[in-house]
SELUM-634144 format. One record per residue: residue in three letters; x, y, z of N, C-alpha, C, CB in turn. Coordinates in steps of 0.001 Angstrom, whole numbers, plus 500000, padded with zeros to 6 digits. Atoms other than C-alpha are relative to their C-alpha. Glycine has a CB too. Layout:
// SELUM-634144
ALAXYZXYZXYZXYZ/...
//
This chain:
// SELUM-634144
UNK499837501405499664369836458852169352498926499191499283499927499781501535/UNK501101500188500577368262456636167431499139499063500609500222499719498837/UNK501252501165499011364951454264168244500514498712500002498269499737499270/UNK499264501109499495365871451451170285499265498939499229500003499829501634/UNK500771501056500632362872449165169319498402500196499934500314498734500749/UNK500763499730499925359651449354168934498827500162500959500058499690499411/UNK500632500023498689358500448795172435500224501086500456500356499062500895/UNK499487499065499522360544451302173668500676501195498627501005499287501024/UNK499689498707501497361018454632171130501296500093500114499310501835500048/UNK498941499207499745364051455760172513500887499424500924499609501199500411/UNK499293500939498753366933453886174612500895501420500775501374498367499214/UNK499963499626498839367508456703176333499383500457500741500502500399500114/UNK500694499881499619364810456749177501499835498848501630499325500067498858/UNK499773500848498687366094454188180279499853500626500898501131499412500251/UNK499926499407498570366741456636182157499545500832501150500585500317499998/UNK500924499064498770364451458809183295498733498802500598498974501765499040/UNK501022501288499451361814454938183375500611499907501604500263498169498931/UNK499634500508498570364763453791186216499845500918500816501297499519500221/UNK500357498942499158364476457269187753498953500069500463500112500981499598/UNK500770500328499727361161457015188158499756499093500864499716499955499328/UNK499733501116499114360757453601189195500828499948501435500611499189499198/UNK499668499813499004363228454404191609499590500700501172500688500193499753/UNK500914498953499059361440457230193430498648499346500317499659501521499189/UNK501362500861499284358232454826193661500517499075500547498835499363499116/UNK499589500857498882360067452199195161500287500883501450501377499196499496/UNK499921498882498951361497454802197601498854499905501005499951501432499310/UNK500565499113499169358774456099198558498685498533500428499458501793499078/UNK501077500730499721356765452654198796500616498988501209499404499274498608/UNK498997500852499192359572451143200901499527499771501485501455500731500024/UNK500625500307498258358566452095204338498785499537499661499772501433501222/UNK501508500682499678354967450503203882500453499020500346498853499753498954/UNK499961501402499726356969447251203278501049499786501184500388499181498664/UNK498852500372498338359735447638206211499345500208500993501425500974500410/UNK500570499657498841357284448924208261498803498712500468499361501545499739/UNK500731501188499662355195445660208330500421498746500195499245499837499260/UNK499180500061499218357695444071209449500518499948501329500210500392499732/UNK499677499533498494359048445884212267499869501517499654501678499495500721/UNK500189498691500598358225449482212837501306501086500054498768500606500747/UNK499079499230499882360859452053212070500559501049500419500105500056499527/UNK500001498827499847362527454349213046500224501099499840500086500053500328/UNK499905498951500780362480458296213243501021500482498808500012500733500799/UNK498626499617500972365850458559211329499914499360499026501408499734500468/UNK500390500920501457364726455633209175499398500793499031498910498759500200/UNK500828499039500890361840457567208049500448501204499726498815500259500475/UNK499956498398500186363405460757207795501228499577498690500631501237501758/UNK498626500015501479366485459208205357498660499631499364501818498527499811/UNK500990500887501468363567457151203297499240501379499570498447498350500587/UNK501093498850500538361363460496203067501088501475499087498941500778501855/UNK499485498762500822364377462958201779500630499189499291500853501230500615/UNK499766500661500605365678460165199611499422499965499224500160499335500303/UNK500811499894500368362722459826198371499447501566499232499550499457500911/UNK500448498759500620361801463348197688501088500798499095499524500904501132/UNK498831500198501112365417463547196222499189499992498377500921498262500344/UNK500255500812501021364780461298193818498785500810498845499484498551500740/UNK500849499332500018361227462697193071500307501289499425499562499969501059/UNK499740498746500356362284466224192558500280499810498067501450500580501077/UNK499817499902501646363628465032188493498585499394499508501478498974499314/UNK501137500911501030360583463090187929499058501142499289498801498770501057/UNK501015499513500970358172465554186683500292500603498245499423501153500836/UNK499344500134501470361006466242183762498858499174499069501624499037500073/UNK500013501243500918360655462820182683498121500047499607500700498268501053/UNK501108500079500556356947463287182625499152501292498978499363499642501110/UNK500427498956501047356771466401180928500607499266498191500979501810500571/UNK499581500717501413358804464404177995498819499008499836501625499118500022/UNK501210501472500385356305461580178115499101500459499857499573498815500953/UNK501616499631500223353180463559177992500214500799498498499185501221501484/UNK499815499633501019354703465003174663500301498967498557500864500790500377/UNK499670500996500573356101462014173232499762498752500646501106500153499704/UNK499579500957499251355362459012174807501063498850499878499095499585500181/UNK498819500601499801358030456465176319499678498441499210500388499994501727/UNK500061501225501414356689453139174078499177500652499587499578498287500031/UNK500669499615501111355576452980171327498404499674499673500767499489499061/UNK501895500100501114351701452724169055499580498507500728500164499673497349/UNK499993501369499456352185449099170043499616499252501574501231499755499768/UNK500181500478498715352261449341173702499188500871500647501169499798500697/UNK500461499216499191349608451137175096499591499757501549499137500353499370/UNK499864499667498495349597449856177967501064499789501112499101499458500478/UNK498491500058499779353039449864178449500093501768500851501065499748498106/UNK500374498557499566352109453527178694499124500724500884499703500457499191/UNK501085499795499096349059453494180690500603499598501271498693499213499644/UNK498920500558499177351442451624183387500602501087500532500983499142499302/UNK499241499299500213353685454187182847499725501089500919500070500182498787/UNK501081498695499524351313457236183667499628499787501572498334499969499005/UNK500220499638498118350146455492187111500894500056500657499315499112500910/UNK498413500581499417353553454883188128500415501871500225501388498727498339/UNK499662498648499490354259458647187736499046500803499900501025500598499433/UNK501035499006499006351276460171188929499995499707501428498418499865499613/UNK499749500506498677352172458051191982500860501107500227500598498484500214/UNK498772499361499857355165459993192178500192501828499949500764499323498871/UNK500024498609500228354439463403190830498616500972500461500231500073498512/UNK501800499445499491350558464277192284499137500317498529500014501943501137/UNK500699499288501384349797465202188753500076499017498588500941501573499607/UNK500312501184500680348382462883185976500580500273498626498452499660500006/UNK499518500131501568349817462443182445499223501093499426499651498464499171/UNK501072499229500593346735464014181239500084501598500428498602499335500468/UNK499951498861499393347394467226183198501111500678498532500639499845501856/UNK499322499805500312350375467165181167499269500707498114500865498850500480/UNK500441500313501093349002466637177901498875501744499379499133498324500370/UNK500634498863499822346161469200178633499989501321499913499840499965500631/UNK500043498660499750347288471983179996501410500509499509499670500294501521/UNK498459499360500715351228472271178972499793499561498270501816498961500847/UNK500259499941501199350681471022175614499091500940498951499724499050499998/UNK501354499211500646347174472421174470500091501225500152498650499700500559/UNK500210498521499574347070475653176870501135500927499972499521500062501350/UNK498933498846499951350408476645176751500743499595498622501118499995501524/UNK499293499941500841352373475496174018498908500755498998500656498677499716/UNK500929499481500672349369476736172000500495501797499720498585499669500892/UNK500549498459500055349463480183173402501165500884500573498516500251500988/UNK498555499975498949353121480396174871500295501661499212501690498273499629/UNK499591499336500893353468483440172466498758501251500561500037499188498411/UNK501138498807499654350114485382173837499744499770501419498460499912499099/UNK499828500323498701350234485380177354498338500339500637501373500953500672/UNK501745500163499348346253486408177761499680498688499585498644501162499292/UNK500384501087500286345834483288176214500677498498500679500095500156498706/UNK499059500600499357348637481023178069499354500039500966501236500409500047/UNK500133500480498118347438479329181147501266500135500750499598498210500320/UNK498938500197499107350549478911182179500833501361500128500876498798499499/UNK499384497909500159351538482929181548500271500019501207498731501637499581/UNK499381499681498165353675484310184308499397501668499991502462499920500334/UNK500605498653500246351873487796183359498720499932501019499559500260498281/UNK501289499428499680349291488878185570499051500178499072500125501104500501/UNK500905499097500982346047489606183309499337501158500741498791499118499304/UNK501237498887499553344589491982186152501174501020500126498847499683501682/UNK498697499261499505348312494042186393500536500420499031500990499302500717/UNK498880499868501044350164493135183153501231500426500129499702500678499154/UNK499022499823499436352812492762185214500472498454500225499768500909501127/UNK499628500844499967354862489725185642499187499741501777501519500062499513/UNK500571500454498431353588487591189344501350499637500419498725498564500186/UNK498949500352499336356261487051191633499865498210499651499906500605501690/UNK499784501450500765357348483477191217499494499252501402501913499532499329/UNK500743500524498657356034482404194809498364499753499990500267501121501161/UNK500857499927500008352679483502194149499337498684498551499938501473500094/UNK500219501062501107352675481905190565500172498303500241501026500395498918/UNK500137501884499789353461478384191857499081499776500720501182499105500722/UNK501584500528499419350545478806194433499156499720498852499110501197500951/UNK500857499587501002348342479891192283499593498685498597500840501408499434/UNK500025501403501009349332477033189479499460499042500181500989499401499757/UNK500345501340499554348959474417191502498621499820500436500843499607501059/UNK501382499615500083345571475971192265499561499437499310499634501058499774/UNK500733499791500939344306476355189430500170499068498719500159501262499781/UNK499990500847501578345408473591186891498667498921499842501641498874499853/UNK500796500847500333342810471143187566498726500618499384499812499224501059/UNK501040499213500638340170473495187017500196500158498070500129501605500867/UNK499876499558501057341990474725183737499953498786498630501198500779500217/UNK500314501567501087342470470865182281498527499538499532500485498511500897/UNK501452500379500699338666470014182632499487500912498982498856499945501040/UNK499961498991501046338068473581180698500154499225498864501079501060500128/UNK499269500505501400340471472392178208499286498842499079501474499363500406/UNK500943501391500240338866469064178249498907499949499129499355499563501193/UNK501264499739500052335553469824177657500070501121498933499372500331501385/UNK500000499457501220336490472227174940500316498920498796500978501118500059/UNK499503501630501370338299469385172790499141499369499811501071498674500322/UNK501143501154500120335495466920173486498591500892499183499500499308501916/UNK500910499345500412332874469562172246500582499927498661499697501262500673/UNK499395500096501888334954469885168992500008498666499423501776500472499710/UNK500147501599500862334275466360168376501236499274500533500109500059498007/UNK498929500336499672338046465448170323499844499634501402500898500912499688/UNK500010500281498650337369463719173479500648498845500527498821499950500369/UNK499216501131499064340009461446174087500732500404501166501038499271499235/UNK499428499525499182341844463550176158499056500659501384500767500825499235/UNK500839500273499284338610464047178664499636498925500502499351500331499667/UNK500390501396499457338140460277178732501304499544500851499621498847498685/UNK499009499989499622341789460109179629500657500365501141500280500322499391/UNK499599499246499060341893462956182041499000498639501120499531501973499807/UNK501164500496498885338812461447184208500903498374500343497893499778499085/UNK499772501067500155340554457833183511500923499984501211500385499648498686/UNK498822500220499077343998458271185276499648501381501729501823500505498687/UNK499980499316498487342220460849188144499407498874500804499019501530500201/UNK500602501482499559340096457643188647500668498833500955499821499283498747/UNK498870501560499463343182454994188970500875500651500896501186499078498595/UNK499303499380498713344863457776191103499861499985501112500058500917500085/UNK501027500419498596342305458071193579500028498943500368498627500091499959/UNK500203501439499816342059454549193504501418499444501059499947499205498277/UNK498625500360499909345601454023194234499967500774501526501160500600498614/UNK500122498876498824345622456922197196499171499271501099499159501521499479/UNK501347500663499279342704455091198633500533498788500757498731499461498844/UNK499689500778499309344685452201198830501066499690501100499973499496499371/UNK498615499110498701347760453487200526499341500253501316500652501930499479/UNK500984499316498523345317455574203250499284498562500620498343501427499393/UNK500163501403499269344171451703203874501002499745500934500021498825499066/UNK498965500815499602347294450143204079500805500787501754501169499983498421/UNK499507499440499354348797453067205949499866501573499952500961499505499897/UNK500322498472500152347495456630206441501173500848500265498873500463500974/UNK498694499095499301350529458219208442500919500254498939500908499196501262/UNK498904499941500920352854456868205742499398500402498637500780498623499937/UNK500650499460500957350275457513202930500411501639499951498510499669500233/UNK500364498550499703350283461339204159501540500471499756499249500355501701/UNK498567499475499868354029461498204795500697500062498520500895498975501036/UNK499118500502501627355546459615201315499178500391498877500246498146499721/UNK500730499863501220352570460265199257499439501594499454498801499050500236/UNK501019498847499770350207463550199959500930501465500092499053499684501578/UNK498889498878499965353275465867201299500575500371498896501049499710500752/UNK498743499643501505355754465094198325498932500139499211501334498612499247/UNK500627499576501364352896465236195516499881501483500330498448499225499559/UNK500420498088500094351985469420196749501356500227499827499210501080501608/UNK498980499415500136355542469958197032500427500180498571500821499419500734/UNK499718500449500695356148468224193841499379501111498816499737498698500226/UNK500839499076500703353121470620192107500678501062500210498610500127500371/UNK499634498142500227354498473561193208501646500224499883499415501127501668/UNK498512499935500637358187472499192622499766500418498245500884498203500215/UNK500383499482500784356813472608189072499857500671499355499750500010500010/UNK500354498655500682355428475823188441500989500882500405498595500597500350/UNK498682499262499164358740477140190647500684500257498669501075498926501291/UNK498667500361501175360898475826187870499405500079498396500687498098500265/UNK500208499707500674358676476394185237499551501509499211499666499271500152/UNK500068498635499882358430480105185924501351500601499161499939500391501620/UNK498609498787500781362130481103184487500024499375498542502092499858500868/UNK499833500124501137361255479361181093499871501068498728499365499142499947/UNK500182498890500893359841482557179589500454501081500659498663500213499544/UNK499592498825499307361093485090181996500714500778499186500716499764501138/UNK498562498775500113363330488279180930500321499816498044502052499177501375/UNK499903499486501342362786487454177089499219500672499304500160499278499341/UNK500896498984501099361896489803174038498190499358499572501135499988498200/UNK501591500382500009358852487402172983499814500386498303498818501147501312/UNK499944499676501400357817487933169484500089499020498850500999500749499875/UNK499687501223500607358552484821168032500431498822500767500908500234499148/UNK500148501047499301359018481352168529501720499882500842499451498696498882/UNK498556499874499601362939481941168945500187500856500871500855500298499050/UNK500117498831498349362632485122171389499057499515501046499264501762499697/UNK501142500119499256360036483483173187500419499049501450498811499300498976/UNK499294500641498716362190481215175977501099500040500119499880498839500238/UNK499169499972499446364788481007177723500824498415499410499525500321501414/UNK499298500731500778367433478597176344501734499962501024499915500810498281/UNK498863500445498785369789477022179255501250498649499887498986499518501321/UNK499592501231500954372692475115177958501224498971501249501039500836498150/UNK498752500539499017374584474029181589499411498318499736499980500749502109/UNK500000501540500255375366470127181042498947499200501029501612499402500244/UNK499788500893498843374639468966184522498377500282500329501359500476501287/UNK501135500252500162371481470375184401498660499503499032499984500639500300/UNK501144500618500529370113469451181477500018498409500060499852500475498599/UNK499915501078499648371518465999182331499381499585500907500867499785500120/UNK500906500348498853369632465279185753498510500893499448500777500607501723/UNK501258498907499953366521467720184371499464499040498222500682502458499942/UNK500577500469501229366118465623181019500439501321498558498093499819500407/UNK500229499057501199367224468387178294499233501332499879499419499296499140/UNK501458498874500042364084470910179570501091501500499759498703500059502097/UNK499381498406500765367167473811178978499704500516498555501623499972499884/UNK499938499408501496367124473491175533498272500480499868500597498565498609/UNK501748500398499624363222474702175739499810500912498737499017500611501871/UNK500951498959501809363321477094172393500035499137498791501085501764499169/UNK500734501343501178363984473717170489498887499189500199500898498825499749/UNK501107500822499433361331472175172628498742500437499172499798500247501653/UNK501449499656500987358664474387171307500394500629499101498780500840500535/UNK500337500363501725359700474888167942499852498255499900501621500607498761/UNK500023501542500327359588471167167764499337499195501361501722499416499663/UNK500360500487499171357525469869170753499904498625500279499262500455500060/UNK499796501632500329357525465818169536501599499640500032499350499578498317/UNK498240500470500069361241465918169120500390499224501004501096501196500107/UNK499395501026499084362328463222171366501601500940501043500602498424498666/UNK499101499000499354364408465179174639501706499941500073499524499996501351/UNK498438500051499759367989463328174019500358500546498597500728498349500388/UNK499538499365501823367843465358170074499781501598500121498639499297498388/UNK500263498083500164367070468886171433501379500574500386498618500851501326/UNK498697498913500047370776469690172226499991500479498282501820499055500535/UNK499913499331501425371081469283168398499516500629499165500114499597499421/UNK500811498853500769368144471080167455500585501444500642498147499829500289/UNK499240498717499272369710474036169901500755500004499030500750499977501501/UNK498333499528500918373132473968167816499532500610498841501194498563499385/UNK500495499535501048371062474159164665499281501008499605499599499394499714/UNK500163498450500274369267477336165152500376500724501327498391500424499534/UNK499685498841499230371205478744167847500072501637499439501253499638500488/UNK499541498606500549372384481743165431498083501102499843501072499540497922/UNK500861498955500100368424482377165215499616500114501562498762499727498921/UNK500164500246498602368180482371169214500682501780500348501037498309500678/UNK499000498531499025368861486293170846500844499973500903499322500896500804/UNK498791500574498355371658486282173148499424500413501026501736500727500280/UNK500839499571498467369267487834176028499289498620500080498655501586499973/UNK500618501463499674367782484081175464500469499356500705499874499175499172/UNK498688501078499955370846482504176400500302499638501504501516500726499299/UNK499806499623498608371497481624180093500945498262500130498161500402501123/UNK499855500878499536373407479122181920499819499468501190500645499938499759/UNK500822500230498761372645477018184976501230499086500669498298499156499739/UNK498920500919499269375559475924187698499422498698500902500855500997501057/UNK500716501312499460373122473458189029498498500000499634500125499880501652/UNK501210499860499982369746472316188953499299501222500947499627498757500303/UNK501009498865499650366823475022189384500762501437499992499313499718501551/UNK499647499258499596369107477515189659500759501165498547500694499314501104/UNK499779498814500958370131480674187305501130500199499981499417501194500222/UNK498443498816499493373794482098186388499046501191500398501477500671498334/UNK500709498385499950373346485494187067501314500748498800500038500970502223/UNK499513499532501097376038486319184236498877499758498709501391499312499838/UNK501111500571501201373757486584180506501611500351498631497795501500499750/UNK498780499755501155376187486659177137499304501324499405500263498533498626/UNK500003499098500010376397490040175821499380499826498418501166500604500523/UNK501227499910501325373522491494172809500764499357499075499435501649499328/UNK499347500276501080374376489827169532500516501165499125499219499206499334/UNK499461499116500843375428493021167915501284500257500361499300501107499907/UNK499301499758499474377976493244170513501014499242500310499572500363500584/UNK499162501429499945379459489560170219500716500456498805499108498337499859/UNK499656500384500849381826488337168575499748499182498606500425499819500492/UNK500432501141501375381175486414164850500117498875500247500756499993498724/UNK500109501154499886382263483634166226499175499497501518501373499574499767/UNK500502499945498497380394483720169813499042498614499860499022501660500493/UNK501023500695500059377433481598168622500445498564499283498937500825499318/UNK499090501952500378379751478870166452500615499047500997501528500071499053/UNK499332500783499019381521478277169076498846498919500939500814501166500996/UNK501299500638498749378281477597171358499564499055499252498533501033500563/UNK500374500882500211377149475578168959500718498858499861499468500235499339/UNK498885501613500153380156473218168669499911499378501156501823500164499775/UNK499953500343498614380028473171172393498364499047499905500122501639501191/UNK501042500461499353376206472035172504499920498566498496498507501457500330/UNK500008501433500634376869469475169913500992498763500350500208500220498615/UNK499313501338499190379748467936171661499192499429500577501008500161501006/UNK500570500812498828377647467404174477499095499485499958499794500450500946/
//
């Protein structure tokens, strides 16, 4: 798709902004109905799973934005905006993004002692159950970003340290002012959904490398081509064009998929009948397909 304008990179990029936006209104709603008149339990209980609805796609949209951001050179603080708006929403700051999925893992996505985000045990060398690994993540990322941080800035690269500290700053700030306004509802709309939100995360970011060969950048993820999820999920299926091409803007990675599907293993290959969720059918070894198995897939992932 091409660039809308120069404010905005990408016009479809509407849609994960209104998604967003929508889940902070949501979730900012009861402060303002509740001052007012106060509401009630059923009120709050639709506004809080509405809300956490909603919520559940956002950290997509911010994994695309911490790779590419949503305006452009021009608007930085179109973008800085951007970032508090969904750290409101997601517990976890742009910079997290930037940090630790960019730097620590796309880096090292290929050496798993080196991968923060490795689903490998280093004391086992055994995969971690996927329960433990989302504790554990959500643990341990802040720790692993300042690391990161503080390595870059030593190499003479410290924007992404001034950055991190910047938006934990305007977060807090923000948190602070909520727990004013309203602690109960602070705790309920804000504090609850961001842990859930962290460890929804590392849940769903656990089957990206699972169950493949590894070895290269093409054996190295999982490659999920169901519509419906990469439609509500932002594209994150196609994830072996993601990191061969990590800048690629997320409404052009079906077509990077089509274009080297044939170098993609069919044990890569998976599909997904809904969000988060796995076939449990896989397409059979490529030695064992048909010649046309993989044309076809790719006509299919370029229709769509």
């Amino acid at each position: 798709m091409a660039a809308h304008s120069r404010f905005l990179r990408y016009a479809a990029d509407v849609r994960p902004l209104a998604l967003v936006s929508l889940a902070a209104c949501f979730s900012l709603l009861p402060f303002v109905l509740s001052h007012y008149r106060p509401l009630a339990g059923w009120q709050l209980a639709g506004l809080w799973f509405t809300s956490q609805y909603v919520r559940t796609h956002c950290p997509y949209a911010q994994h695309n934005h911490g790779h590419l951001p949503v305006f452009g050179p021009g608007a930085r603080w179109a973008n800085a905006a951007y970032d508090t708006v969904l750290a409101l929403v997601t517990g976890y700051p742009t910079a997290f993004w930037e940090l630790h999925h960019n730097l620590g893992h796309h880096r090292n996505f290929l050496a798993p002692a080196d991968d923060v985000a490795a689903i490998v045990d280093p004391r086992t060398g055994r995969p971690m159950s996927r329960v433990w690994y989302s504790v554990r993540g959500n643990f341990t990322i802040l720790f692993d970003c300042l690391r990161i941080a503080r390595n870059e800035a030593a190499r003479g690269k410290p924007r992404l340290l001034h950055k991190l500290v910047l938006e934990l700053s305007i977060h807090a700030a923000v948190m602070v002012a909520l727990y004013v306004w309203d602690a109960k509802l602070a705790f309920l709309y804000f504090t609850v959904p961001n842990v859930l939100a962290g460890y929804y995360v590392w849940w769903e970011s656990y089957v990206h490398h699972h169950g493949v060969p590894g070895g290269d950048i093409y054996a190295g993820s999982v490659t999920t081509t169901g519509r419906r999820f990469n439609w509500v999920n932002f594209n994150i299926g196609h994830h072996t064009a993601h990191h061969e091409k990590p800048t690629l803007h997320w409404s052009l990675l079906p077509t990077r998929t089509a274009a080297i599907a044939e170098k993609i293993p069919a044990v890569c290959w998976r599909e997904t009948p809904g969000a988060g969720a796995l076939a449990s059918s896989r397409p059979e070894p490529a030695s064992a397909a048909p010649a046309s198995l993989l044309d076809r897939l790719s006509a299919q992932l370029r229709s769509g």
